[in-house]
C-alpha positions in Angstrom: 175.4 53.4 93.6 179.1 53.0 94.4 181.4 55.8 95.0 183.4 55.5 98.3 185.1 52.4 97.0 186.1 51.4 93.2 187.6 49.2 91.0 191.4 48.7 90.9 192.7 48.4 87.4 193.5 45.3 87.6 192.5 42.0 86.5 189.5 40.1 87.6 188.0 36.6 87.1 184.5 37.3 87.4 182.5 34.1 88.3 179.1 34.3 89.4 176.3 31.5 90.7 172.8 31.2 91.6 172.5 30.7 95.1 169.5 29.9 97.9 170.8 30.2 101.1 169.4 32.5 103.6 171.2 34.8 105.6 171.1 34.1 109.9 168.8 35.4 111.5 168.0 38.0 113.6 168.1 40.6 110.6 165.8 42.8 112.1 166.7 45.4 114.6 164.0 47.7 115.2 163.3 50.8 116.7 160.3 52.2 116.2 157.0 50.2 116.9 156.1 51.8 112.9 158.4 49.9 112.1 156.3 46.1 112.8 153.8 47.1 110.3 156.5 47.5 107.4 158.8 44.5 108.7 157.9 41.3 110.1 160.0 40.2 112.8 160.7 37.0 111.7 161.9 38.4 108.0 164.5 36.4 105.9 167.4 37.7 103.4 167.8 35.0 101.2 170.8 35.1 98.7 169.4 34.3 95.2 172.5 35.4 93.7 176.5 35.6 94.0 179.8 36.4 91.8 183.3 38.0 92.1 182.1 41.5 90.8 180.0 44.4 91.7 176.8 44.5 91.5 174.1 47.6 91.5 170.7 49.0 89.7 168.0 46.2 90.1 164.8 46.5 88.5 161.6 44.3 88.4 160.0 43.6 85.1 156.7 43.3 85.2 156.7 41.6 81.4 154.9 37.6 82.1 155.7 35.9 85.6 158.5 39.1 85.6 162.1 38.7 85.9 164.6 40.8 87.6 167.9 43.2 85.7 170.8 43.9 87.2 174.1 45.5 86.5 177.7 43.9 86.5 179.8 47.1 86.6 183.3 44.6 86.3 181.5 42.8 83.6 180.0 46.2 81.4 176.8 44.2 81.4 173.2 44.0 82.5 172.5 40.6 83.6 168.7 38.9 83.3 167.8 36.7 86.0 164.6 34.4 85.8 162.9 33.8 89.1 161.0 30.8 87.2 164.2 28.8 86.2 166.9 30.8 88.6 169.4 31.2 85.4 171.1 34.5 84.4 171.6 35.6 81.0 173.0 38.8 79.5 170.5 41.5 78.7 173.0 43.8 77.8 176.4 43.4 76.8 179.8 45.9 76.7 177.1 48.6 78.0 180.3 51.2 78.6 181.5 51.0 75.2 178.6 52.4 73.8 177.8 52.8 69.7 181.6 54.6 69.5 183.4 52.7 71.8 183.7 55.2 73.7 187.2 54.7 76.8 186.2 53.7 80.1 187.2 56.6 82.6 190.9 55.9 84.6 191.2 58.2 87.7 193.4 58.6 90.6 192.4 58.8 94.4 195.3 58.1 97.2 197.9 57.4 95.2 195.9 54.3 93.1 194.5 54.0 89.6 190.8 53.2 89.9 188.7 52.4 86.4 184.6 52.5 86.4 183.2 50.5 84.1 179.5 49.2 83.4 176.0 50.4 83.5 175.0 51.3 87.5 171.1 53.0 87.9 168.3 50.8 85.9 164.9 52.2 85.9 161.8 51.7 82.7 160.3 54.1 81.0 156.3 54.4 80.5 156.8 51.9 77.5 158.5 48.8 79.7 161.9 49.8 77.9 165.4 49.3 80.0 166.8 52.8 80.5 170.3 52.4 82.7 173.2 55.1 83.3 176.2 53.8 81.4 178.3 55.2 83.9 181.8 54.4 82.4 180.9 56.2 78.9 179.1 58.9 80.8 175.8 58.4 79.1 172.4 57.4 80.1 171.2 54.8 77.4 167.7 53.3 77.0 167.5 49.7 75.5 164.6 49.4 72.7 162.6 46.2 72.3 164.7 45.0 69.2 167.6 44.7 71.4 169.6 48.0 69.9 170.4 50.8 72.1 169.5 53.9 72.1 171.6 57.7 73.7 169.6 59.6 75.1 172.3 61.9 76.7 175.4 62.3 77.2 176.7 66.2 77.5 175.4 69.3 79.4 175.7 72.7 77.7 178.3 70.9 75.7 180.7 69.0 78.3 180.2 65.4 78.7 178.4 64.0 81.8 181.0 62.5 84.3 179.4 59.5 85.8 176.4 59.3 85.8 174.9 56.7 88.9 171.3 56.6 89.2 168.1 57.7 87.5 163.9 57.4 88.1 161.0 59.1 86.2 158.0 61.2 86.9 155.3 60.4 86.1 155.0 63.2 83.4 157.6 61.7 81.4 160.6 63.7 82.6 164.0 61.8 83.7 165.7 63.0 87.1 169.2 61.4 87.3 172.6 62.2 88.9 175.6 62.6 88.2 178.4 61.5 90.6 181.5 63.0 89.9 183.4 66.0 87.9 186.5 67.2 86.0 187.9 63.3 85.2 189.9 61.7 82.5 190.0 58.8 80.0 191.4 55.8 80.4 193.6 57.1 78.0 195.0 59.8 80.2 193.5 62.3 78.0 191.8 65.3 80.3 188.0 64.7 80.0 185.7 67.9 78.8 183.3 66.6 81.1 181.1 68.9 83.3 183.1 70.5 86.1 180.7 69.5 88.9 178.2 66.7 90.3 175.0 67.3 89.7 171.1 66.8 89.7 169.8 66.4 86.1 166.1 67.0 84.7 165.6 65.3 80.9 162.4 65.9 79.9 160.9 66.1 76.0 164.9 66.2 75.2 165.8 69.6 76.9 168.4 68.7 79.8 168.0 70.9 83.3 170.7 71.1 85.9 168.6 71.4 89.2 171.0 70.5 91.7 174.8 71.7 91.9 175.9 71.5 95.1 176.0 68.4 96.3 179.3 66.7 97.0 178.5 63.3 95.4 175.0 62.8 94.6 173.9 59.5 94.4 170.3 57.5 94.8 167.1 59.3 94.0 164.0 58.5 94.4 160.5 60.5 94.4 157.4 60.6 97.6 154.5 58.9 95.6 152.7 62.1 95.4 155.7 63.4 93.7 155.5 66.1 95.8 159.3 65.5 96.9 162.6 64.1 95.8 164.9 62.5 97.5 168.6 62.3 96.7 171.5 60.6 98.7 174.5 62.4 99.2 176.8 59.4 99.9 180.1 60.8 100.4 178.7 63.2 103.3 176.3 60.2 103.8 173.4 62.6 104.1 169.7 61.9 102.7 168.3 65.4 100.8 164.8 66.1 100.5 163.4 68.7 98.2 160.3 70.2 97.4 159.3 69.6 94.0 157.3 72.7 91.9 154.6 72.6 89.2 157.2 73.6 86.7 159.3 70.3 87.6 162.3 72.3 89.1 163.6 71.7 92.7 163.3 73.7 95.7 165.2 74.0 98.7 167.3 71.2 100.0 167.7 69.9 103.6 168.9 67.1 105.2 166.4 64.5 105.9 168.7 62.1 107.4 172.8 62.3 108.1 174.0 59.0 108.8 177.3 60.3 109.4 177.6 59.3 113.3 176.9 55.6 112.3 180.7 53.6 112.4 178.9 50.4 110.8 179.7 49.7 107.1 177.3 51.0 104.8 175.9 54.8 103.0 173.0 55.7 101.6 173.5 54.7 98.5 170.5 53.4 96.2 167.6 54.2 97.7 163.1 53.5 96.7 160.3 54.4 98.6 157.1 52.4 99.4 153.8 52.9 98.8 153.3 54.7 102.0 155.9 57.3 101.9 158.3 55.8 103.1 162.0 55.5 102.2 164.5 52.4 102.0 168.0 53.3 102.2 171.1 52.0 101.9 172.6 52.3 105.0 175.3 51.6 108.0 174.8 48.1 108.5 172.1 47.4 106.0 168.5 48.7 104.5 167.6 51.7 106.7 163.4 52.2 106.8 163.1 56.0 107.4 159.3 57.7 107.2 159.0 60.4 105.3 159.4 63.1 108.5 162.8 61.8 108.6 162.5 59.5 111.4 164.6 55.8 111.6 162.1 53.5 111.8 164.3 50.5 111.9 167.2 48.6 110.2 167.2 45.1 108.0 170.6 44.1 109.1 172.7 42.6 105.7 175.7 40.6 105.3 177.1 43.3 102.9 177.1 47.1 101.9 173.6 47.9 100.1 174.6 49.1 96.4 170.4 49.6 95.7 167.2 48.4 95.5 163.7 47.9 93.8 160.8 46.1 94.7 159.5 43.1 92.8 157.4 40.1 92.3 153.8 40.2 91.5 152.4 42.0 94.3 155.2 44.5 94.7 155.9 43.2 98.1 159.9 41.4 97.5 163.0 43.6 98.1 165.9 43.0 95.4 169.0 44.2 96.5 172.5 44.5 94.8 175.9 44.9 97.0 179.2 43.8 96.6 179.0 40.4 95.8 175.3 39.7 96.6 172.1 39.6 95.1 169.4 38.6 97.9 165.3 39.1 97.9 163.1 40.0 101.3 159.8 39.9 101.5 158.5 42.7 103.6 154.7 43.6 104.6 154.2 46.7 102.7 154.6 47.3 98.1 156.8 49.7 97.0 156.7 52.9 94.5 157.5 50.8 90.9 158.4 52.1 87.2 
């Protein structure tokens, strides 16, 4: 999910294509010999998708052949893309304005006027239903299967949520998500009541829990299949956190896993899954960092842009989707990965 870098308020032409092309190889740069069993050598990035926007939050349907969501945070849409026929559509459309048309958020950061707009985090529920952080609105929304959408929060102990970025659920039901940023204002200029820190979020049979305060800009999350642990990117200290997950659901603890601070290359941990064997795929400097669940780098899948997030897909569960910049690309890698 983005946060180091944002949208100037100013106007865009958004233009977007479908696209095959394959990134040049080598993409691989390996450095652990764990890492041969997860990676082939020999492993393509191919480009399935490109536009003048941002893009972020992929998820694989599994609904028919499947098709992939993603979000356009310039365009305040979730975008369908049909791996049978290679054409986008609009799942979702003005996905910050919400049912009250609610402002976007304006902030200021070095002396320029930034605006976040769009949905960001995608993830389903237990039903196959959409459920995506409308970050602009500060909500986190859940599309139903007539098409309407549904609010299924949007304040904590009576402040409005910030931003919030990404989201995934347990397998009990309950929704962990996070929320970026604090203490903002509209794009109106008026102050924001919104919750005066970032945060780690619990939403489970519609009582909200803060588990996680003290982060400086909490981002991807993801959970160890056992759901044993969670795992949550800090992106502005470009730190992975893992922490130990209780019977009750609340979080305990908090270390660093992974600090990716020393790494010049472009690139944070940003969205983030995890595979079937534990473990984790990060955004990171230079691309998709593979990093077991002891915390060791096992390896890098080198990308032409910043990684925004990721999910796995197709059939078997064996395709990386990723989102960046301007780029949506596929990978087909030799392990499946954790799926909602």
């Amino acid at each position: 999910m983005r946060t180091l870098a944002y949208f100037c308020v100013t106007a865009a032409v958004s233009f977007a294509s479908s696209a095959f092309a394959q990134v040049p190889a080598p993409v691989v740069q390996r450095l652990d010999p764990a890492f041969d069993a997860l990676v082939p050598a020999d492993t393509k990035v191919e480009i399935i998708y490109q536009g003048d926007a941002f893009f972020e939050g992929p998820v694989w349907h599994r609904v028919g052949a499947g098709f992939l969501t993603f979000s356009d945070l310039i365009a305040n849409r979730i975008v369908k893309w049909d791996p049978a026929t290679k054409q986008t559509s609009t799942l979702v459309a003005d996905v910050w304005k919400g049912k009250d048309n609610s402002s976007a958020i304006r902030f200021e950061r070095d002396g320029k006027t930034y605006v976040q707009v769009g949905p960001n985090g995608e993830t389903l529920d237990k039903e196959g239903r959409l459920v995506f952080t409308a970050m602009g609105s500060g909500r986190i929304m859940r599309r139903e299967a007539d098409g309407t959408i549904t609010i299924l929060a949007d304040k904590y102990q009576g402040h409005h949520f910030n931003a919030p970025n990404d989201l995934v659920y347990k397998s009990d039901g309950a929704l962990y998500f996070t929320d970026i940023r604090a203490c903002l204002v509209t794009a109106d200029e008026t102050p924001r009541d919104g919750v005066p820190h970032t945060g780690v979020y619990r939403l489970k049979d519609g009582q909200l829990t803060l588990l996680v305060s003290n982060l400086d800009a909490p981002n991807g999350i993801a959970f160890s299949p056992d759901e044993k642990v969670l795992y949550v990117n800090d992106i502005r200290q470009r730190k992975l956190m893992r922490y130990d997950v209780q019977s009750d659901g609340t979080l305990l603890g908090g270390r660093v896993l992974v600090d990716m601070i020393a790494d010049p290359r472009v690139g944070n941990p940003d969205g983030m899954k995890v595979d079937t064997r534990g473990n984790i795929w990060d955004g990171g400097p230079g691309g998709i960092w593979v990093i077991s669940p002891e915390g060791k780098h096992l390896g890098t899948i080198l990308m032409p842009e910043r990684i925004s997030n990721l999910a796995w897909g197709d059939a078997d569960g064996m395709t990386l989707y990723t989102t960046g910049p301007t780029l949506v690309t596929r990978i087909r890698v030799s392990v499946s990965g954790m799926r909602p």
